[in-house]
N, C-alpha and C positions, 0 to 999 in steps of 0.2 A: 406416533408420527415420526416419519424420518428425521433425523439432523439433516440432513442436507435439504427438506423443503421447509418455506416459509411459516417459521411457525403463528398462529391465527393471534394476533397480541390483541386482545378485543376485553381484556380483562381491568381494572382501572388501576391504573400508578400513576404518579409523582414521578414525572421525572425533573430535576433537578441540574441547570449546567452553570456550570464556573466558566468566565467568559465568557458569559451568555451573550453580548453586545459586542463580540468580536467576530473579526474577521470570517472566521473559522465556520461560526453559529450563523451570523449571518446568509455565507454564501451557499451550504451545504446542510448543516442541522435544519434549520427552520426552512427550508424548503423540503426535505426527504421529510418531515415530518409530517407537511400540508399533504401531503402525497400521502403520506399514513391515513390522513384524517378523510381525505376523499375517498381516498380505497375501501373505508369502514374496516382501518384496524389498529383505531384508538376507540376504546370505549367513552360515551359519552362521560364520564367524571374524569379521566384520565385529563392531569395536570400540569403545564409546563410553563417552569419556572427560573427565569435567567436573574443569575447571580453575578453583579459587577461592583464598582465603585464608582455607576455611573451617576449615582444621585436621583433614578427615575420611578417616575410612580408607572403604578399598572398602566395607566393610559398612555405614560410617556411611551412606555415599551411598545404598547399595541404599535399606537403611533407611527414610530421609527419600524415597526417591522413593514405599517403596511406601504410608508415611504418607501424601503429598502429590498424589501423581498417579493413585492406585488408583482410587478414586471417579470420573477425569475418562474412563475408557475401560472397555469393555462388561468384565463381568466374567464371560464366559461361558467360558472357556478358562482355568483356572488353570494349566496346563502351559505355555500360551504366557506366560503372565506371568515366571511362574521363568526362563524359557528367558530374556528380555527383561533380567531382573535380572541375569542372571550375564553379560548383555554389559557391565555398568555398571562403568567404575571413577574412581577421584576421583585428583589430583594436588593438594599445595596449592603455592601459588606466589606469589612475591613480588616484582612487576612492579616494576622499576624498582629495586628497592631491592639490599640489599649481599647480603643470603642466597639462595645461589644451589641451596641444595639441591633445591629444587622441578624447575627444570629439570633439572638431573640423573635425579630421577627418572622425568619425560617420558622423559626420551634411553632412558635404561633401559627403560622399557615397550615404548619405541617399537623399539627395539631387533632388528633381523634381520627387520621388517618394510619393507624399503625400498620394497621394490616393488609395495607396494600402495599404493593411493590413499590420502591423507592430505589430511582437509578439517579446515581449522582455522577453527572460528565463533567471530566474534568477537561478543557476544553484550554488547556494554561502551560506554561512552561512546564518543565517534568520536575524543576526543583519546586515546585509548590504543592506537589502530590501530597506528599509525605505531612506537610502541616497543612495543608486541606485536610487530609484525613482525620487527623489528630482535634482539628478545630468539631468538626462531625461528630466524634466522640464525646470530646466534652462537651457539647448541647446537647448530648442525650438523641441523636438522632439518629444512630444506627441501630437498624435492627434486623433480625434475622432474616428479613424479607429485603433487606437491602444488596444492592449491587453498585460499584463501584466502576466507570469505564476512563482507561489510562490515554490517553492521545500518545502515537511516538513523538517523536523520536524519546525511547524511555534509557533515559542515561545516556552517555558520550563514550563508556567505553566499560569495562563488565564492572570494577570495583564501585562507579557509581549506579549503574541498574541491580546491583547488587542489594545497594543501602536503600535505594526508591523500592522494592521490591519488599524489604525487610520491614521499611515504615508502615507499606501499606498494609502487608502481610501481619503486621500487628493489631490490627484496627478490622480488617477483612479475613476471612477466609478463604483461600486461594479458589474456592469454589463461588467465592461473588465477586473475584476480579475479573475483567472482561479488557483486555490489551488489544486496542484497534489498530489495524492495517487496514486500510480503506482498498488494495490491492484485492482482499479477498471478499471482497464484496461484490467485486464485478463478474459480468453472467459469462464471461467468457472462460473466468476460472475459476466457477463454480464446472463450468462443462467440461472444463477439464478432465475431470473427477469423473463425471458421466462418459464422456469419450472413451477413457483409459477403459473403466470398469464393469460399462454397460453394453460395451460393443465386442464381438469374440472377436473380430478380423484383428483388433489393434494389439492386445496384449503379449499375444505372444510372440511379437516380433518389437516389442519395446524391451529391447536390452543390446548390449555392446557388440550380439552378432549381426544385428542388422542396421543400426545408428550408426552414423559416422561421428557426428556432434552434435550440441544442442548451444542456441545462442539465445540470451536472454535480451532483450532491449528495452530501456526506458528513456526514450529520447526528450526533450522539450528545444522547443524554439526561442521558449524566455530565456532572459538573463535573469541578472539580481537584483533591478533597479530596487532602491530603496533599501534591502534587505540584506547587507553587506554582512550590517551588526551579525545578523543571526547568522550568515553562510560562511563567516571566517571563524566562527566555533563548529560549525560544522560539518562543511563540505559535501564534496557529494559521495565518499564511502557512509560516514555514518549516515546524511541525509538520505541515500537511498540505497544503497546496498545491504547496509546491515539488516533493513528491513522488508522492502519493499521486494529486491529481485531475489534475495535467500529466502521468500518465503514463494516464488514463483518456481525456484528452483526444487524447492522439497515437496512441493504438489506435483512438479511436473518427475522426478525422482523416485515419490514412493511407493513403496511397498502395496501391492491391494493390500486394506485390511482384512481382519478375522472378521468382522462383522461392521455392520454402519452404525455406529453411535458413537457419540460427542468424543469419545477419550481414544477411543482407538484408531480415529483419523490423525490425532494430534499425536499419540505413541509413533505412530509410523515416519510421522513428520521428524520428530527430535530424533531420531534413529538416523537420518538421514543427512543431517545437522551433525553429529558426531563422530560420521563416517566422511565427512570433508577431510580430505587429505591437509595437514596444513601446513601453509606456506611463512615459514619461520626467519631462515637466514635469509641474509640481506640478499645474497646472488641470487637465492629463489625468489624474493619480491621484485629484484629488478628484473627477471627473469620473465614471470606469467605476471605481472603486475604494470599497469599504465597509467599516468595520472597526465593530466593537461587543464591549461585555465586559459579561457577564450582570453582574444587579444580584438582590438577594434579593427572593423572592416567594412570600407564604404563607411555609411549612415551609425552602423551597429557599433556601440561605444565597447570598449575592453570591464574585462569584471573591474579591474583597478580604476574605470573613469565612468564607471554610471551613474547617471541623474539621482541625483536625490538619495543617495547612498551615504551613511559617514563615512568621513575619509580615508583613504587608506590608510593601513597600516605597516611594518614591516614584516607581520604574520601575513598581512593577507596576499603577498606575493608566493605563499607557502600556500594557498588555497587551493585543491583543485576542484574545478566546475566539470572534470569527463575524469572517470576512471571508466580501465576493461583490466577484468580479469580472467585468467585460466582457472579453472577451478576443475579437479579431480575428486571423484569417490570411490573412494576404498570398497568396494563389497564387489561379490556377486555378478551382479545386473549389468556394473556400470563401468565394468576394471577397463581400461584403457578409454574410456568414450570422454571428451574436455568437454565442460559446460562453461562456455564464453559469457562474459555476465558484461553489459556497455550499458552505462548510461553518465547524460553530460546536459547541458546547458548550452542556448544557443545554437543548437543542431539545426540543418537544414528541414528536418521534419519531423512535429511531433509525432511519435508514434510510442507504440506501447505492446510489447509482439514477443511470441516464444517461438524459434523456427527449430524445430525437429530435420534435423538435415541427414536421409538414409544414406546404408552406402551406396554403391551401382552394385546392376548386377553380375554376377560373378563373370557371364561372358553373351559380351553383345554381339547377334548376329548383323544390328542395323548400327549403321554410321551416326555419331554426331549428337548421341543419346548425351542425357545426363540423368545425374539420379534424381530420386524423386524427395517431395518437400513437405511437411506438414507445416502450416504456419496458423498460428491462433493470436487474432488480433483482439487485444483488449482495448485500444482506443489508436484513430476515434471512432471506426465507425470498427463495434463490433461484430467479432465472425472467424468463420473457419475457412481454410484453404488448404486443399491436398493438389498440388503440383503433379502432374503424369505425364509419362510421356504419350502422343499419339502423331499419328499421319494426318503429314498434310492432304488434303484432298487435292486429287488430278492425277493423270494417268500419270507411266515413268516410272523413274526412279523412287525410291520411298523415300520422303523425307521427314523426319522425326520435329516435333515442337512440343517443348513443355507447354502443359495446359495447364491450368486450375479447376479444379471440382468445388464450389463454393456455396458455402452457407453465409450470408447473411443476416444476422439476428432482425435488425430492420426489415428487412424484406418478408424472409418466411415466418414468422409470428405477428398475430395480430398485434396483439397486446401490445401495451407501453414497455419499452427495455425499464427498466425501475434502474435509478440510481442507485451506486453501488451504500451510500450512506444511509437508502432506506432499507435496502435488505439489515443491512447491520445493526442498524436501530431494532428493525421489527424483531433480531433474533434476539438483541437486549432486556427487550422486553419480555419476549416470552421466554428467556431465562438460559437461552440453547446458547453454549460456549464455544461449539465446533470450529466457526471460524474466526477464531479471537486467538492471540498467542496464549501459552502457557508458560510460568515460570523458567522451567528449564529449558523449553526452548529461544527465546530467549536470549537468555545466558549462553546458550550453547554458541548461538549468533554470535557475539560479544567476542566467545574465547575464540572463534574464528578470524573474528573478522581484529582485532587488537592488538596481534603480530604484525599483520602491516602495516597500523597504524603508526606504530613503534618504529618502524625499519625507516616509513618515510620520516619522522621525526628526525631521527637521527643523521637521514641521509643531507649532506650536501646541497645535492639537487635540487633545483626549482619543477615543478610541475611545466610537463615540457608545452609550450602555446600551439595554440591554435584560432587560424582567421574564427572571430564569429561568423557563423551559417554557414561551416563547415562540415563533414563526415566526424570530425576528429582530429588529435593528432595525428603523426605519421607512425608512431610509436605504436599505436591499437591496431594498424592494420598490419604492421611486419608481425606482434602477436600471432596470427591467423596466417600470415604468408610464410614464415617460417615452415611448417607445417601442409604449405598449398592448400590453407582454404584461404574464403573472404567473406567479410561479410553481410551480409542481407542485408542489401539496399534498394529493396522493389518502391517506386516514385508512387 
């Protein structure tokens, strides 16, 4: 079976989540997984089991899922619903602490099931990886057929995904670790991959003679109501950059492989990650480097005065909610071509988009031409667009208009687009790592991205404001105007 198609998960496991009654599991787990279960690709014995310290019995949980999650998945099948419920059961647990009852009752459940597949999600802060893990061991509940999946953001900067990495790596082998990006779950960069590798016209004009640039975008219209706590440890380099647009960047970056399976998609990838040029001294961070934190505008409160937030701090004026960077690779392919990576908080539009921007052609005989565009939206509404130029119709003079050539994933396929959390899951299950990160890629991330961390640290400087439901600061866009480009802001 290919790595890159769905593998048939029809076999029965345990799967098992920490934070099973959060947020997380709630909005995304326990729905991609209903979708499993109607698709027919959970076998009937296959088990899921939420671990909290919520104090709830099997019924409580059913309960709460069918209170909470009912509304989020078609209601057209009530039998498959029930069927879906009576996989559900809850464990409470007390991580760390002296009552050990909890894992006993795992050991118990889990009991005379060894030989099925056992996937444990950790679905929890990343400092509780490591004694998650270590608690698993000592109940005797790892075992060969077990798999382990990490939630990012994994560490804040490489010495601690370092130690997370080392904890788990004791307890797993790096062949049952499965590090989720929920990025590469979506069908638009799985096609990626298919685009690049399956089509002759595109390949050999995907390198620095005929790209001018490439701009990565992860926009959102939220702010951070409520969640200050967590976005002033984090921001939006680690929150999304380190992971989310470096790994949009090294799909869209590399190398075909020698062949399609699990390791040599991800060999290509960390090659790609280590040939990041990097950006070390401080003139070079302030340089290709932009950082900004929305300010209130009209209605839209500033990151320092949103609802339901704790209070500021004197860090969290050092927060920023939009970085852009310039970003170079050293090889081959790619030697002068910037790959512009933006994403922020509060944007005027969510979107979620890689634009491939060609050069022109060498020499136009029509007036008013521009060049052409490849744009791959991943959200919201998945799909592809190749930008051409053509004539307008009507006698006269020619007149030139970019067009779009478009694919729509909604439109031309039947089928249901599947969420990007059930692809993920169903490759968990059936054991495929392909699009999961791997240790040193990673790390690799980490040693890129933790120079600038550094520099901003250091620096003075406040992250420069911007109105909410803005493009950005002014700062991202002189980035690209320096240079005469701009960037992609199709409404």
């Amino acid at each position: 079976m290919s790595p890159l198609s769905s593998p048939a998960a029809v076999h029965a496991a345990d799967l098992v989540v920490f934070g099973g009654t959060g947020d997380l599991s709630m909005r995304k787990l326990i729905p991609a997984l209903y979708h499993s279960d109607r698709d027919g690709r959970l076998a009937p014995e296959t088990r899921i089991i939420a671990m909290s310290r919520g104090g709830l019995t099997d019924a409580d949980f059913r309960g709460k899922v069918d209170a909470d999650v009912r509304d989020q998945v078609p209601a057209d099948d009530p039998a498959v619903w029930q069927r879906f419920l009576g996989r559900l059961h809850h464990v409470s647990v007390d991580v760390g602490g002296s009552d050990r009852s909890g894992w006993s009752a795992l050991s118990r459940l889990l009991a005379g099931h060894e030989q099925r597949d056992r996937v444990f999600y950790l679905a929890s802060p990343p400092m509780t990886f490591g004694p998650f893990c270590r608690e698993l061991e000592a109940a005797g509940l790892v075992t060969p057929h077990s798999r382990v999946v990490l939630e990012k953001p994994l560490g804040r900067d490489l010495p601690s995904a370092q130690r997370i990495n080392d904890e788990v790596g004791a307890i797993f082998d790096e062949r049952q670790i499965f590090r989720i990006d929920h990025y590469l779950g979506k069908e638009t960069v799985q096609n990626l991959l298919v685009l690049r590798f399956a089509n002759a016209f595109l390949e050999p004009i995907w390198n620095s003679l005929w790209i001018d640039h490439v701009q990565i975008t992860v926009a959102e219209t939220v702010g951070t109501p409520g969640r200050r706590g967590y976005y002033d440890q984090a921001g939006a380099l680690r929150d999304m950059v380190q992971n989310h647009l470096l790994q949009l960047l090294t799909l869209t970056a590399m190398e075909p492989p020698a062949r399609n399976d699990r390791e040599a998609i991800r060999d290509e990838k960390v090659k790609v990650l280590q040939a990041l040029r990097p950006i070390q001294e401080a003139s070079e961070v302030d340089r290709f480097t932009v950082r900004g934190q929305y300010v209130a505008e009209g209605a839209m409160a500033g990151y320092l005065d949103e609802p339901g937030s704790t209070p500021p701090t004197r860090d969290s004026e050092r927060v920023e909610t939009f970085t852009a960077i310039r970003a170079e690779i050293k090889n081959w392919r790619w030697a002068g071509v910037p790959f512009y990576l933006r994403t922020g908080k509060r944007m005027p539009r969510r979107v979620s988009e890689i634009v491939v921007q060609f050069k022109d052609v060498p020499h136009s005989i029509y007036p008013g031409g521009s060049p052409n565009r490849l744009v791959l939206r991943l959200q919201p509404e998945e799909g592809i667009q190749l930008h051409i130029m053509a004539k307008e119709p009507g006698a006269g003079e020619t007149t030139l208009k970019p067009v779009p050539l478009s694919l729509s994933f909604g439109e031309t396929f039947t089928t249901r687009v599947p969420e990007a959390y059930e692809r993920l899951l169903s490759d968990v299950l059936g054991g495929n790592p392909t699009l999961f990160m791997r240790r040193d890629e990673v790390e690799a991330a980490w040693r890129w991205i933790d120079p600038i961390l550094a520099a901003w640290e250091a620096s003075p400087e406040l992250p420069e404001p911007y109105p909410a439901g803005s493009p950005g600061p002014a700062g991202a866009h002189e980035l690209l105007g320096r240079s005469g480009r701009a960037w992609h802001e199709e409404a």
